[in-house]
C-alpha positions as CSV (number, residue, x, y, z in Angstrom):
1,X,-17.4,10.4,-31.7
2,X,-19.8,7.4,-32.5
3,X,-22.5,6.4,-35.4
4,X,-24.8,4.4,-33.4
5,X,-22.2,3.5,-31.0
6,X,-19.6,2.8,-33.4
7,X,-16.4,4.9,-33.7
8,X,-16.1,7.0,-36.7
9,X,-12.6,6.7,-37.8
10,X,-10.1,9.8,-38.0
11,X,-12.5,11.4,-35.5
12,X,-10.6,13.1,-32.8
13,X,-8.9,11.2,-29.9
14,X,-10.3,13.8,-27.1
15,X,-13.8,13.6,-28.5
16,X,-14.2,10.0,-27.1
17,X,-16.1,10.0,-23.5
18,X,-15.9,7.0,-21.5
19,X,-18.8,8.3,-19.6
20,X,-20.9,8.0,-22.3
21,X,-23.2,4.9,-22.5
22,X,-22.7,4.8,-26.3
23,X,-19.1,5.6,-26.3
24,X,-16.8,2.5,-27.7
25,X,-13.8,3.2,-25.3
26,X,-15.9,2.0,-22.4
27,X,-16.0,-1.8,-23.4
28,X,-12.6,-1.3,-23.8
29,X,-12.1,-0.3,-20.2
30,X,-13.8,-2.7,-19.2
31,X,-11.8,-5.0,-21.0
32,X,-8.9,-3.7,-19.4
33,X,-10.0,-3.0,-16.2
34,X,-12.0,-6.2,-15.7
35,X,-11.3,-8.8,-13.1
36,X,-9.1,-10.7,-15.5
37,X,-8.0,-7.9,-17.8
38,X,-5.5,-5.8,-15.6
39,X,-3.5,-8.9,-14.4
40,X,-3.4,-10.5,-17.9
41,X,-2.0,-7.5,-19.0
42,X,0.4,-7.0,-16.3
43,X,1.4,-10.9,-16.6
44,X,2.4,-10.1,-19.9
45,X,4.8,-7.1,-18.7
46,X,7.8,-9.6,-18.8
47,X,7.3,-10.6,-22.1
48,X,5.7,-13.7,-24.3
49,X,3.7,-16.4,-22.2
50,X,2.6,-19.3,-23.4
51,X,-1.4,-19.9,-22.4
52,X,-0.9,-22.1,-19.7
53,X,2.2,-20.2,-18.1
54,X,0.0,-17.2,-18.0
55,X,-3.0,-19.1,-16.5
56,X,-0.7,-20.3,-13.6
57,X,0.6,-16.9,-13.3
58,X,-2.8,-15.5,-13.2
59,X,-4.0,-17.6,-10.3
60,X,-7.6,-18.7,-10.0
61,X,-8.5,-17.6,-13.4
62,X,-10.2,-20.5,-15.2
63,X,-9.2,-21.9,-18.9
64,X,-12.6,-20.3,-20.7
65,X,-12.0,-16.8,-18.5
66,X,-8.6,-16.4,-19.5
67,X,-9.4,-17.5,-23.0
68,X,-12.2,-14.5,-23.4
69,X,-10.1,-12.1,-21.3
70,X,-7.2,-12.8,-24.0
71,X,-9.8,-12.7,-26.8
72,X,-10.9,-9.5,-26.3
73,X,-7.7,-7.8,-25.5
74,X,-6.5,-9.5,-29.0
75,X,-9.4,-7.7,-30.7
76,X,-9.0,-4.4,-28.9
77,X,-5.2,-4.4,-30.0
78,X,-3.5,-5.0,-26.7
79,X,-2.1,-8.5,-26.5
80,X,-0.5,-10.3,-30.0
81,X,-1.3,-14.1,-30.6
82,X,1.9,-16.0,-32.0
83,X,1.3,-19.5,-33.2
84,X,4.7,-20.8,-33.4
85,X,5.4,-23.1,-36.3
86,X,6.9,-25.7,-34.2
87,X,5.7,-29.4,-32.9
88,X,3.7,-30.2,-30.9
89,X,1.8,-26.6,-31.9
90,X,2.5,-23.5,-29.3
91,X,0.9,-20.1,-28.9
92,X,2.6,-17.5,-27.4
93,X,0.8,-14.1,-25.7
94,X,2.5,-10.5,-25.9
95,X,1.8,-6.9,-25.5
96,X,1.4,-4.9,-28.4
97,X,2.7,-1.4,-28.3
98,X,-0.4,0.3,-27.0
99,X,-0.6,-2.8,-24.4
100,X,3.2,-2.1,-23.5
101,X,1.8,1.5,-22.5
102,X,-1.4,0.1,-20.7
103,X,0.6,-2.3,-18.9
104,X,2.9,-0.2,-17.0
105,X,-0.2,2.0,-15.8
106,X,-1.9,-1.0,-14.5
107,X,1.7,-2.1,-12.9
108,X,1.6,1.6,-11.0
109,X,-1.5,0.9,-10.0
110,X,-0.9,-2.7,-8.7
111,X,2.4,-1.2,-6.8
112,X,0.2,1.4,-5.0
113,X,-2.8,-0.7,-4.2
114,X,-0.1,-3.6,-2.6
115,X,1.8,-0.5,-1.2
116,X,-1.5,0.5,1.1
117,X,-2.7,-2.8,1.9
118,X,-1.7,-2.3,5.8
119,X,-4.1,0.8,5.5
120,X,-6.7,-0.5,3.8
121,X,-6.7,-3.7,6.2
122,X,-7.2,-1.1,9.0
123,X,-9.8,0.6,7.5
124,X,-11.9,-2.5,7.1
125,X,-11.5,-3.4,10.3
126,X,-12.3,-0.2,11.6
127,X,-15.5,-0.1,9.5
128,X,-16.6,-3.8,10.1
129,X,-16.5,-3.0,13.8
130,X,-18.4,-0.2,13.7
131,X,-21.2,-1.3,11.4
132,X,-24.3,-1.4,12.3
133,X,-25.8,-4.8,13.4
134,X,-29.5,-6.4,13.2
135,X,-32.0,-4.6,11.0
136,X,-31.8,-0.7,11.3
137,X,-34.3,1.2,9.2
């Protein structure tokens, strides 16, 4: 699986373990699962974006966040930079295949977690009234 935390190419797919501290898929889910990842990737669903159509899209993600957050999903193989050879210069953002495929996971996901919003509202209402109030030891 890894050589001092590096993958060893051709080494099986199944033999990677995201539980494991020293495993290299696990910056990679956290890549794609961080606060910025999962909705860069889902903005992307549609198709190219330039960078500041994407940072409106993705609102309340700052210029230097969304420039890591693309960064690293670059390097992991996910998203595609595309200078275009036009003037004034623009750089367009896409999903790579494997980003295609991560995408419409994270999209599943979003759809449920909007789909139970009315429940979960409840539920933190329910447990914010009932919790416990002043210092209990």
């Amino acid at each position: 699986m890894t050589r001092n935390g590096e993958a060893v190419p051709g080494e099986d797919v199944a033999s990677y373990d995201v539980f494991s501290r020293l495993c290299p898929s696990r910056p990679v889910l956290e890549h794609v699962t961080g606060r910025w990842g999962s909705l860069v990737l889902a903005a992307l669903e549609d198709g190219p974006v330039r960078f500041n159509d994407l940072r409106r899209r993705v609102d309340g993600v700052s210029q230097k966040s969304l420039a890591q957050a693309l960064q690293a999903l670059e390097r992991d193989g996910f998203v595609t930079r595309n200078q275009l050879t036009v003037f004034p210069l623009r750089v367009e953002y896409s999903l790579t295949p494997s980003g295609k495929d991560v995408s419409v996971k994270l999209l599943e996901l979003i759809a449920q977690v909007e789909a139970s919003m009315d429940t979960v509202l409840a539920s933190r209402q329910r447990f914010d009234g009932n919790a416990p109030t002043g210092d209990a030891a």
